[in-house]
N, CA, C and O atoms as CSV, one atom per row, in Angstrom:
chain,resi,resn,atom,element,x,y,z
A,1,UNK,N,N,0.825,-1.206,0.000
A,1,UNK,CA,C,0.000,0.000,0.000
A,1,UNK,C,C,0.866,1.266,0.000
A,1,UNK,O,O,0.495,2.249,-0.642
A,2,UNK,N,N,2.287,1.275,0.870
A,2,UNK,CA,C,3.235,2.291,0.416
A,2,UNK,C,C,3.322,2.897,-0.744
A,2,UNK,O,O,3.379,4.095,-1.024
A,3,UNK,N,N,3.326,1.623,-1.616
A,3,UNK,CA,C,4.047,2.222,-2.939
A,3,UNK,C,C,2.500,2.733,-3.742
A,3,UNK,O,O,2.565,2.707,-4.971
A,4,UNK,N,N,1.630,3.023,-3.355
A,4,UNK,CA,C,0.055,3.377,-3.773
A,4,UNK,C,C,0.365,5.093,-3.202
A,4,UNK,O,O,0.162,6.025,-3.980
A,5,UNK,N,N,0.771,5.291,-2.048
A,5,UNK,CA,C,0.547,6.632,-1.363
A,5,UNK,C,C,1.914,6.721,-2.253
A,5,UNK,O,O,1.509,6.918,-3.399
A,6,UNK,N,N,3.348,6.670,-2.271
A,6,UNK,CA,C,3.945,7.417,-3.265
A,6,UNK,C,C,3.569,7.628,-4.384
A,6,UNK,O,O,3.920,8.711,-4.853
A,7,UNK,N,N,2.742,6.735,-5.241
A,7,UNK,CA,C,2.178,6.497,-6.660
A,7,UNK,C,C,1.940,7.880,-6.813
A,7,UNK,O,O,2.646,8.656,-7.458
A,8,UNK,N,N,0.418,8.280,-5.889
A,8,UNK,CA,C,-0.715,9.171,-5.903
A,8,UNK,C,C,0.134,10.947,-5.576
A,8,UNK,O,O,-0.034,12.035,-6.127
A,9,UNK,N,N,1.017,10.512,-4.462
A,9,UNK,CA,C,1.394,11.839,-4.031
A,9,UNK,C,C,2.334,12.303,-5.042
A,9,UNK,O,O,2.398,13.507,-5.292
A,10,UNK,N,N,3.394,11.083,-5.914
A,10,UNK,CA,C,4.217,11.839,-7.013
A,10,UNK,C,C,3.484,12.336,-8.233
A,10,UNK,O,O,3.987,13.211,-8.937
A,11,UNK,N,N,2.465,11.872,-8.467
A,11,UNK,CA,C,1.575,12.504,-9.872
A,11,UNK,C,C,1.197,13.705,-9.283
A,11,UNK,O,O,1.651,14.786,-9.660
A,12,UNK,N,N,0.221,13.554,-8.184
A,12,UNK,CA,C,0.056,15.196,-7.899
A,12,UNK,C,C,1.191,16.398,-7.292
A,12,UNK,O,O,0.931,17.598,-7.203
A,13,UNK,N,N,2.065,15.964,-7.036
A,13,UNK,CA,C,3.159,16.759,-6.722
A,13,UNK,C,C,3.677,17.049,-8.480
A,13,UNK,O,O,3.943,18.227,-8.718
A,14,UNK,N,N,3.796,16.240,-9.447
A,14,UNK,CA,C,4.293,16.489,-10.552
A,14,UNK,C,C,3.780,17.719,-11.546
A,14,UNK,O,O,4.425,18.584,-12.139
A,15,UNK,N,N,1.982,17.372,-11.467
A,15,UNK,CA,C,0.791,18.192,-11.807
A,15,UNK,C,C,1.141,19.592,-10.991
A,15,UNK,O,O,1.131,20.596,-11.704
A,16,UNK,N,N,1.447,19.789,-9.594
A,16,UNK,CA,C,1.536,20.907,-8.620
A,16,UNK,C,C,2.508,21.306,-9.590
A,16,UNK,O,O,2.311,22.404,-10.111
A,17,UNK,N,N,3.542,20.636,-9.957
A,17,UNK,CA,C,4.989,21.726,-10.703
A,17,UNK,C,C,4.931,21.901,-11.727
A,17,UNK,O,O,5.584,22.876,-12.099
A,18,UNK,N,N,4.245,21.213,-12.693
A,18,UNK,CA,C,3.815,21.965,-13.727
A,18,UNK,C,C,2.888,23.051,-13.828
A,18,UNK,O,O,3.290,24.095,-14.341
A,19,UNK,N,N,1.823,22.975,-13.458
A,19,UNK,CA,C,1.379,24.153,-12.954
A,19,UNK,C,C,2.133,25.519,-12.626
A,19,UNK,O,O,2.110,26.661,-13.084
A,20,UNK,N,N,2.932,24.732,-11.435
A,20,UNK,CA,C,3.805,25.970,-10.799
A,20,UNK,C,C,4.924,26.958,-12.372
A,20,UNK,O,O,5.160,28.082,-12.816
A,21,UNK,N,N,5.203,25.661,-12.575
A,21,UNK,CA,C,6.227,26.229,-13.971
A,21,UNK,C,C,4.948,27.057,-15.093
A,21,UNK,O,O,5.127,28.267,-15.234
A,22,UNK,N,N,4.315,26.734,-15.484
A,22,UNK,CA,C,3.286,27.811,-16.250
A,22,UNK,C,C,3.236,28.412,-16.165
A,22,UNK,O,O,3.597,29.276,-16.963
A,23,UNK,N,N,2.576,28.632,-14.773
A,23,UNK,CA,C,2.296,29.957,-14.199
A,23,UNK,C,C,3.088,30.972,-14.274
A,23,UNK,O,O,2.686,32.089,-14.598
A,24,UNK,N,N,4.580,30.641,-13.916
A,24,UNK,CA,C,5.924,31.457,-13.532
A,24,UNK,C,C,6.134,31.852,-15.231
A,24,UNK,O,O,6.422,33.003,-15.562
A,25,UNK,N,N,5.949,30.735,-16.246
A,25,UNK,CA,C,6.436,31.449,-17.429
A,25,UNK,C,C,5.262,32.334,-18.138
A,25,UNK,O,O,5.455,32.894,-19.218
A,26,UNK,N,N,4.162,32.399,-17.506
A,26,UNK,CA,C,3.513,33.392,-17.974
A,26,UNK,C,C,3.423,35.074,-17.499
A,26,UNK,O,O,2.718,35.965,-17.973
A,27,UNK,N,N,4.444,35.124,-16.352
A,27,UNK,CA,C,4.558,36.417,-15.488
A,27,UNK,C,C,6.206,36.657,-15.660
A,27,UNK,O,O,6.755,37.685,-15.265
A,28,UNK,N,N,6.837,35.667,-16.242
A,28,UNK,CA,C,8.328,36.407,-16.283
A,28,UNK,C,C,8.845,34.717,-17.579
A,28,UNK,O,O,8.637,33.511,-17.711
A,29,UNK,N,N,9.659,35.985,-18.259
A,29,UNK,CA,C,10.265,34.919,-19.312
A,29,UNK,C,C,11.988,35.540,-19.321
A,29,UNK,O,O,12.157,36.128,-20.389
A,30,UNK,N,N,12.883,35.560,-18.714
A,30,UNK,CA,C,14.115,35.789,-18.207
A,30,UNK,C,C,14.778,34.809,-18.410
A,30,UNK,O,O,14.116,33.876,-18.865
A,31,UNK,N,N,15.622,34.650,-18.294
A,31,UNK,CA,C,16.891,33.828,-18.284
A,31,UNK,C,C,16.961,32.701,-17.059
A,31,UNK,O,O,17.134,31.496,-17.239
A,32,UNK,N,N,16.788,33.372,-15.752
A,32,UNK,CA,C,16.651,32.588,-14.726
A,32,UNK,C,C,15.335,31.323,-14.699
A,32,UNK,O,O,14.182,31.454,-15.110
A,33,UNK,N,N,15.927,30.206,-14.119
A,33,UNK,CA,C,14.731,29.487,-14.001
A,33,UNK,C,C,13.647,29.106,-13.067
A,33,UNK,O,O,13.455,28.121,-12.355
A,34,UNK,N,N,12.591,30.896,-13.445
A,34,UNK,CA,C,12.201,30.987,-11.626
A,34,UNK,C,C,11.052,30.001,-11.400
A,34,UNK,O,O,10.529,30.187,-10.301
A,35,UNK,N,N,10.368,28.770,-12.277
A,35,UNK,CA,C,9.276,27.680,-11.986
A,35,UNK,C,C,10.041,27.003,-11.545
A,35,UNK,O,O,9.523,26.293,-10.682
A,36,UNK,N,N,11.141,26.809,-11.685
A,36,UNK,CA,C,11.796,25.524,-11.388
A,36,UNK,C,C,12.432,25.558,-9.886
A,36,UNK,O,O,12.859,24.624,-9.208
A,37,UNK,N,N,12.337,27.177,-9.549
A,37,UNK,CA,C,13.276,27.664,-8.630
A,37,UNK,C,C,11.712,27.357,-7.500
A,37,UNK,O,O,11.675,26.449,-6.669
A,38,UNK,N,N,10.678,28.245,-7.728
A,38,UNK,CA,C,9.453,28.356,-7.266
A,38,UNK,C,C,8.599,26.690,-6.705
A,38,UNK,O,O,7.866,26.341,-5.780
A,39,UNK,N,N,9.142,26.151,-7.719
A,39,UNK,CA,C,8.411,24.566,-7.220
A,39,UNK,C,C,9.526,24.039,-6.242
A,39,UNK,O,O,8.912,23.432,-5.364
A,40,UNK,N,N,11.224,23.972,-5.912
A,40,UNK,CA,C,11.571,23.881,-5.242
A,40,UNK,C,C,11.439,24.222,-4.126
A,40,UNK,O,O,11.445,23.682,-3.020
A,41,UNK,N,N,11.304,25.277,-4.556
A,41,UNK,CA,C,11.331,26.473,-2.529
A,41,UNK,C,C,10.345,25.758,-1.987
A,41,UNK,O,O,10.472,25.189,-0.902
A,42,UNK,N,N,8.860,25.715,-2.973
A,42,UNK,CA,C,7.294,25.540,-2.171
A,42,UNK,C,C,7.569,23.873,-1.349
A,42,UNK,O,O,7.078,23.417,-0.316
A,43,UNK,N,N,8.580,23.271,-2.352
A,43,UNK,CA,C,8.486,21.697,-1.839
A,43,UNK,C,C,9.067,21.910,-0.382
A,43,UNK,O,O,8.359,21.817,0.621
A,44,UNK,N,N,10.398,22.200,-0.354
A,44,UNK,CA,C,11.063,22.726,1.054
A,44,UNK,C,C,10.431,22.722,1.802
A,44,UNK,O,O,10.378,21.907,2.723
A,45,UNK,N,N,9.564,23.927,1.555
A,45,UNK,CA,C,8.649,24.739,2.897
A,45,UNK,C,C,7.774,23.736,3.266
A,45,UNK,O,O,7.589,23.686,4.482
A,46,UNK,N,N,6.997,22.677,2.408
A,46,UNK,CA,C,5.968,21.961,2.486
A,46,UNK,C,C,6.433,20.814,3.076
A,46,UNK,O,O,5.762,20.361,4.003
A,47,UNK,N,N,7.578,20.165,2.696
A,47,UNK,CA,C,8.427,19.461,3.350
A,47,UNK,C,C,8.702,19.697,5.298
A,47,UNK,O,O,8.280,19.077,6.275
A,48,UNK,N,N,9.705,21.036,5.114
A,48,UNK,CA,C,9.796,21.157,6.548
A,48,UNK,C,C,8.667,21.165,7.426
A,48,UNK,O,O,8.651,20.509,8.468
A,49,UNK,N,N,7.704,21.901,7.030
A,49,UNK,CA,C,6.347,22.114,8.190
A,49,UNK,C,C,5.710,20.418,8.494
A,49,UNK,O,O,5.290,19.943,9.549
A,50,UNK,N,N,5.842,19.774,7.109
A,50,UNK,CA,C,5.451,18.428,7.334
A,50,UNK,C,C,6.516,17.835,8.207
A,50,UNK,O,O,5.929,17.076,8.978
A,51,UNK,N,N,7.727,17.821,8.437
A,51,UNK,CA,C,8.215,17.010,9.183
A,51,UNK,C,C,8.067,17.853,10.601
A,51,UNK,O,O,8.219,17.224,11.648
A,52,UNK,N,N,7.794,19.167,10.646
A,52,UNK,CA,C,7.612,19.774,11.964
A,52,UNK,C,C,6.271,19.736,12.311
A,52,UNK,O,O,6.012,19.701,13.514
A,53,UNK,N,N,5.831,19.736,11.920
A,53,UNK,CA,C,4.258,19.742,12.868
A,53,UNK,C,C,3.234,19.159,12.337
A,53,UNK,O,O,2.075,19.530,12.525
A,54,UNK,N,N,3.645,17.988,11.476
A,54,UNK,CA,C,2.016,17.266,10.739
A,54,UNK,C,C,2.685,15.759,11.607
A,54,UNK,O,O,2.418,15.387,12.750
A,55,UNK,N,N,3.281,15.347,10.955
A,55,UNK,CA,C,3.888,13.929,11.506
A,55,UNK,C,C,4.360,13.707,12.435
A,55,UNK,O,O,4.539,12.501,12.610
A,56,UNK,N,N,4.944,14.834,13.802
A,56,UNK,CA,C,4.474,14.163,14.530
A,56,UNK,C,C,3.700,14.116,15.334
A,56,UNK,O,O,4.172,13.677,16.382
A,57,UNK,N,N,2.542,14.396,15.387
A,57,UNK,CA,C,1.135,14.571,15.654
A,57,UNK,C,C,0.215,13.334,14.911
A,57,UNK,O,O,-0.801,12.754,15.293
A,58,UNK,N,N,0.818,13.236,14.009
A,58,UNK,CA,C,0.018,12.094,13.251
A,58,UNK,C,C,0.956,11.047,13.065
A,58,UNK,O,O,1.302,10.946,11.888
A,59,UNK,N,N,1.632,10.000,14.066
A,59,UNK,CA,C,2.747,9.002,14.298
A,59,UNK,C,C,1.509,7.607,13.568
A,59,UNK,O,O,1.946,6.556,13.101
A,60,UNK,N,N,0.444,7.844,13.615
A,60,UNK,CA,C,-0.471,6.437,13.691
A,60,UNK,C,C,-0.865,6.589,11.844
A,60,UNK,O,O,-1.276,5.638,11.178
A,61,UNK,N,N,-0.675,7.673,11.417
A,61,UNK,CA,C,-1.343,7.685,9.768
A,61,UNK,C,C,0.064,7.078,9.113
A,61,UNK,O,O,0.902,7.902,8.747
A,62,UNK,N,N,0.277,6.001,8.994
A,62,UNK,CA,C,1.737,5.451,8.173
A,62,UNK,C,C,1.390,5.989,6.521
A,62,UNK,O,O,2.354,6.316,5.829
A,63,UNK,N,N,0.144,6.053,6.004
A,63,UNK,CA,C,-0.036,6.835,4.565
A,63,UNK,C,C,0.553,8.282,4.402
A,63,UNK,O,O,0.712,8.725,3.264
A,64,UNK,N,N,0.844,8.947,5.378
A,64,UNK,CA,C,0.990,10.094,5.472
A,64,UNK,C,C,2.527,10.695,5.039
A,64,UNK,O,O,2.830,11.639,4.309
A,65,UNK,N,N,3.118,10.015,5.586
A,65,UNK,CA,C,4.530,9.873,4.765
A,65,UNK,C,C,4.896,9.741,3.657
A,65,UNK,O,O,5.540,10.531,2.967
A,66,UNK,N,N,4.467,8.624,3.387
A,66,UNK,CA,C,4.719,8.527,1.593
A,66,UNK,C,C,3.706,9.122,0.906
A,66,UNK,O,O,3.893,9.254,-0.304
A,67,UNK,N,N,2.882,9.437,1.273
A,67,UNK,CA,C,1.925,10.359,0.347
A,67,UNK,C,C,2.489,11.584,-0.070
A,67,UNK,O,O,2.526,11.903,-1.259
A,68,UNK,N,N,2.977,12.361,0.936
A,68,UNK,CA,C,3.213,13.696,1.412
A,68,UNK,C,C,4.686,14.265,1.089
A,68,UNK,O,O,5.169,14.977,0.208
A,69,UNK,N,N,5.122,13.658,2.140
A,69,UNK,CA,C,6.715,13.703,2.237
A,69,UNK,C,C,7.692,12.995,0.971
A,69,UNK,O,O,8.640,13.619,0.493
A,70,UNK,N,N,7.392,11.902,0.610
A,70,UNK,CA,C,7.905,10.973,-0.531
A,70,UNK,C,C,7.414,11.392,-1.937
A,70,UNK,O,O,8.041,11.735,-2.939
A,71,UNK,N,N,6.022,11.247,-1.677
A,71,UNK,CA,C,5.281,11.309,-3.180
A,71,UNK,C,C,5.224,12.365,-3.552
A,71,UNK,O,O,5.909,12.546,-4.559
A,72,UNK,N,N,4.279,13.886,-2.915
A,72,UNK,CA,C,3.869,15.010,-3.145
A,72,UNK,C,C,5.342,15.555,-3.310
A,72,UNK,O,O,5.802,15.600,-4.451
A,73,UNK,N,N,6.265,16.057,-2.026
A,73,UNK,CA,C,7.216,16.579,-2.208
A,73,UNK,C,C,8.507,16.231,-3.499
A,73,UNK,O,O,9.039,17.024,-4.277
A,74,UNK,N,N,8.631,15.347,-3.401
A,74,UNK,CA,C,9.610,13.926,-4.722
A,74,UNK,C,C,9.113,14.592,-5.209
A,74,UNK,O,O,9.855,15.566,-5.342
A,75,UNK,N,N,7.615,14.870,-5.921
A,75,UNK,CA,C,7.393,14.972,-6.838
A,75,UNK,C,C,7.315,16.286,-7.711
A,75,UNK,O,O,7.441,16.595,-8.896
A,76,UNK,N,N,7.104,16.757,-6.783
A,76,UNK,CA,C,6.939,18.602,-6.799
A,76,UNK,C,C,8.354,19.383,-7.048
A,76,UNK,O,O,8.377,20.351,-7.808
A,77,UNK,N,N,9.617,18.895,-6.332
A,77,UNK,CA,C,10.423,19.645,-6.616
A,77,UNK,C,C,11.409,18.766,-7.403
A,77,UNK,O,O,11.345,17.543,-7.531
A,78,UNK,N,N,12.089,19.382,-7.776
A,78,UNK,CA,C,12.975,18.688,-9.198
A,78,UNK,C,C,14.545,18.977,-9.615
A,78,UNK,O,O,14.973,19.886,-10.326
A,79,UNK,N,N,15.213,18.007,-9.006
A,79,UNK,CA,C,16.711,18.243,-8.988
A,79,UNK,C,C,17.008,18.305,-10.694
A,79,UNK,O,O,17.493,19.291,-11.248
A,80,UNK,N,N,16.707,17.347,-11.222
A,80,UNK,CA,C,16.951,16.922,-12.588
A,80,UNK,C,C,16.626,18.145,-13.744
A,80,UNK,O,O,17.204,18.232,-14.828
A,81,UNK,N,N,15.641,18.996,-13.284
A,81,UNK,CA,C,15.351,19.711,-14.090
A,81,UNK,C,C,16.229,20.828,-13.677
A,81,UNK,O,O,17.065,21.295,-14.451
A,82,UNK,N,N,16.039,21.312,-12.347
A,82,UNK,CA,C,17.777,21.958,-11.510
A,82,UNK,C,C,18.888,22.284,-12.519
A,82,UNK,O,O,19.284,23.307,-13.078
A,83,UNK,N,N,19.298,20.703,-12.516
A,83,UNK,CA,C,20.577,20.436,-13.224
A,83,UNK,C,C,20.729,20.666,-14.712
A,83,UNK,O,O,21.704,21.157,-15.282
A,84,UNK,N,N,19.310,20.114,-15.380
A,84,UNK,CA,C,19.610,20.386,-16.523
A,84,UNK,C,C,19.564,22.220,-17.027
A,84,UNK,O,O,20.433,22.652,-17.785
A,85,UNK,N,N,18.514,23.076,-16.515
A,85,UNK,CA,C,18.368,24.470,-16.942
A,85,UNK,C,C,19.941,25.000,-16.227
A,85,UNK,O,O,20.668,25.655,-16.974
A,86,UNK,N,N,20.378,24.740,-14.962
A,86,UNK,CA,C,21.388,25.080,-14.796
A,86,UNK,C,C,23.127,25.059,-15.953
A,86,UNK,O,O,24.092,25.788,-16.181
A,87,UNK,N,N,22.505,23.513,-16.410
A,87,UNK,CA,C,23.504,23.177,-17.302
A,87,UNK,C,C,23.500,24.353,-18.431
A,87,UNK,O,O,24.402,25.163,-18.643
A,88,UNK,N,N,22.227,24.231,-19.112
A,88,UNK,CA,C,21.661,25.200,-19.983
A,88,UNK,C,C,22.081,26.313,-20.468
A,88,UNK,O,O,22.254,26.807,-21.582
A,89,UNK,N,N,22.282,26.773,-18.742
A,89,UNK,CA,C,22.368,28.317,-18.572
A,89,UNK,C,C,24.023,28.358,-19.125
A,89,UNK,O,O,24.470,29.014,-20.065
A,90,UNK,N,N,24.514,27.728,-18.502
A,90,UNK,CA,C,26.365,27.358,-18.518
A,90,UNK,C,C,26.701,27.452,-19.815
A,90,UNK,O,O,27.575,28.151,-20.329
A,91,UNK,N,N,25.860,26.614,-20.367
A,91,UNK,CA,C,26.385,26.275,-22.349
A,91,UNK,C,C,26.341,27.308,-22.979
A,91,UNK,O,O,27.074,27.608,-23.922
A,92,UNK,N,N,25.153,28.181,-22.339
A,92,UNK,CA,C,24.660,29.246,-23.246
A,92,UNK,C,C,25.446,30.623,-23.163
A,92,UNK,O,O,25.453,31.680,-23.795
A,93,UNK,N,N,26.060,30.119,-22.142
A,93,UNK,CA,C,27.053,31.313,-21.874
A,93,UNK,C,C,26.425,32.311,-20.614
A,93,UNK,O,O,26.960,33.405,-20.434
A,94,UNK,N,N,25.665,32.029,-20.047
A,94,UNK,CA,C,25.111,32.664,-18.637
A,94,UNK,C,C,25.457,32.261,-17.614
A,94,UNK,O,O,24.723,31.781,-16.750
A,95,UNK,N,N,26.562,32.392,-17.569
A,95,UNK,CA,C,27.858,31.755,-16.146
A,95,UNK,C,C,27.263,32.688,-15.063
A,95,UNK,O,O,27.414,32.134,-13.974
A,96,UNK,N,N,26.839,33.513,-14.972
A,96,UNK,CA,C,26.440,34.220,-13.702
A,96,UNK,C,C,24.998,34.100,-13.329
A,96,UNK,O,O,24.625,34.384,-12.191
A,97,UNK,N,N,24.016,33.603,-14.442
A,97,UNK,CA,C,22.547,33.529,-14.039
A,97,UNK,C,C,22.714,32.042,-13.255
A,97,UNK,O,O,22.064,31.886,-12.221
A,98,UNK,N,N,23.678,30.824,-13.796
A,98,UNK,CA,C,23.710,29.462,-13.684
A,98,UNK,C,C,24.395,29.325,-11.867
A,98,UNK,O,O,24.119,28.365,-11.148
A,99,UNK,N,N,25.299,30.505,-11.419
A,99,UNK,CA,C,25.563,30.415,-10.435
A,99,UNK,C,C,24.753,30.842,-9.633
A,99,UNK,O,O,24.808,30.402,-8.485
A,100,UNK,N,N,23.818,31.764,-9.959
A,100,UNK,CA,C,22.831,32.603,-8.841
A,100,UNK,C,C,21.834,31.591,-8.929
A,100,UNK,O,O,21.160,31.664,-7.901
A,101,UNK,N,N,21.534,30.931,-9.467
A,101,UNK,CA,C,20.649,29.999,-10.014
A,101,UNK,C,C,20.628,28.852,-8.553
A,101,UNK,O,O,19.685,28.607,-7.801
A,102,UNK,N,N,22.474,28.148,-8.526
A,102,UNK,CA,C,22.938,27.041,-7.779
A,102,UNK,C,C,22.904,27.954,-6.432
A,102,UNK,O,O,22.236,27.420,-5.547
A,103,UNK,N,N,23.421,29.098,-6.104
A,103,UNK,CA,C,23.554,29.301,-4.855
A,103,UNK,C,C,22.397,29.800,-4.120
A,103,UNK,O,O,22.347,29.537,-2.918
A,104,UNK,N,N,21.167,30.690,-4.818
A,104,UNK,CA,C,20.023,30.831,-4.250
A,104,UNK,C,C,19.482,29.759,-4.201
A,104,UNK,O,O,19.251,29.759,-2.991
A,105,UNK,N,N,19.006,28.636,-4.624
A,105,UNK,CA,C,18.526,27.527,-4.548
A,105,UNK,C,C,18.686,26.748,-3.707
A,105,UNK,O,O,17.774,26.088,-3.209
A,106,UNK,N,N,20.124,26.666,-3.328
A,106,UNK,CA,C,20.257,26.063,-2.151
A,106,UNK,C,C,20.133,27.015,-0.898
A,106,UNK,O,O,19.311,26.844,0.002
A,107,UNK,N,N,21.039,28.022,-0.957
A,107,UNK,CA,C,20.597,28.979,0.196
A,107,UNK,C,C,19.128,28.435,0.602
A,107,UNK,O,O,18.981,27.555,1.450
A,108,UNK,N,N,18.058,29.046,-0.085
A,108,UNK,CA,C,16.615,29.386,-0.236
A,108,UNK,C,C,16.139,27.915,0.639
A,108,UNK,O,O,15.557,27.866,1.723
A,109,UNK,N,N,16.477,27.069,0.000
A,109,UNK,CA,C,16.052,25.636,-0.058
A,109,UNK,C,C,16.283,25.141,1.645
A,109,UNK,O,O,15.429,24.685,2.406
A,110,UNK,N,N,17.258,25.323,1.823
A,110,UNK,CA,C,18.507,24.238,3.220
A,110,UNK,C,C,17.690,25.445,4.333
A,110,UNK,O,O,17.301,25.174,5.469
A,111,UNK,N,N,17.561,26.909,3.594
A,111,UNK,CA,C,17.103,28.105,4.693
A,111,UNK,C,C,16.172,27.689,5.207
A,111,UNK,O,O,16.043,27.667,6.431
A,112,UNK,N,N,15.086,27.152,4.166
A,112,UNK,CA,C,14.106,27.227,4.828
A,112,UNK,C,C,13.773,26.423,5.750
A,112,UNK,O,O,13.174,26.725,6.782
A,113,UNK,N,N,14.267,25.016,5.318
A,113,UNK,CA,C,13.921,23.709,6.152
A,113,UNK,C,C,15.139,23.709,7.850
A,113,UNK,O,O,15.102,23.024,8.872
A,114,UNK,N,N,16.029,24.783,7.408
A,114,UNK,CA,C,16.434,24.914,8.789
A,114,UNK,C,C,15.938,25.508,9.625
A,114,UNK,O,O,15.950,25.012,10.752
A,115,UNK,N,N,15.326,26.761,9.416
A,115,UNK,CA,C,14.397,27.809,9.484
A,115,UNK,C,C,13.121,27.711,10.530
A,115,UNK,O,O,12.785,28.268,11.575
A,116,UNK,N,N,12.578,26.635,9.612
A,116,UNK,CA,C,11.200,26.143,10.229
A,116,UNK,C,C,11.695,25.194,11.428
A,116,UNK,O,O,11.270,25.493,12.544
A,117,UNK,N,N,12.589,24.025,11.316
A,117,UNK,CA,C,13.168,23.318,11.949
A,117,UNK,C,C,13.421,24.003,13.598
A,117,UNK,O,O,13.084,23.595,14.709
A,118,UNK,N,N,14.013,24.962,13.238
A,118,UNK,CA,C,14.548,25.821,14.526
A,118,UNK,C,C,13.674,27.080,14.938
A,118,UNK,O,O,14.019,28.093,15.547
A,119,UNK,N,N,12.710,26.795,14.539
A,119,UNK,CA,C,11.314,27.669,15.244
A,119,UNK,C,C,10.719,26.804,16.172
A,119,UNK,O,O,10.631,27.055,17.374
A,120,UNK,N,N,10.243,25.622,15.538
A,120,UNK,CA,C,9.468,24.686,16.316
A,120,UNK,C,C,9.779,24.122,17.782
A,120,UNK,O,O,9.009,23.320,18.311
């Protein structure tokens, strides 16, 4: 039944980032890759609060994990696509969008889930 709650939570986490990426290329078409940047951050944030204050409160829902945390989040944010627009940026000769790209991302990313982490 695990592999049912990752099934469900990675399609809709996938659907969430496409979305998310649309959206972003219909309000800014730049160089930077801010859907890709935007579906990361949201996974983070959605991530940390879930490991801070949904799970463990809810120790008895074992679906809740892989739905959420595994499936939704996995699915929502996207190293691969990361890597490749980052690559992108590099080939194309945007050595400085490709680094602001790698270092806000992680900044943004590690910030937040430490962030929330050390509030709670």
């Amino acid at each position: 039944m695990t592999y049912l709650w990752i099934f469900l939570g990675g399609g809709l986490g996938s659907v969430a980032r496409y979305g998310v990426s649309k959206v972003a290329a219909s309000y800014y078409s730049g160089n930077f890759p801010l859907g890709t940047f935007i579906a990361n951050t949201l996974a983070c944030l959605v991530l940390a609060l879930l490991v801070v204050f949904v799970v463990p409160k809810n120790s008895e829902s074992t679906w809740l994990q892989p739905l959420l945390m595994v499936g939704f989040c996995g699915g929502f944010s996207t190293f691969s696509t990361f890597s490749n627009e980052t690559t992108q940026l590099l080939q194309s000769g945007h050595m400085g969008v490709a680094l602001l790209n790698v270092a806000v991302s992680i900044l943004v990313g590690v910030g937040l889930i430490f962030w929330i982490r050390s509030i709670a």
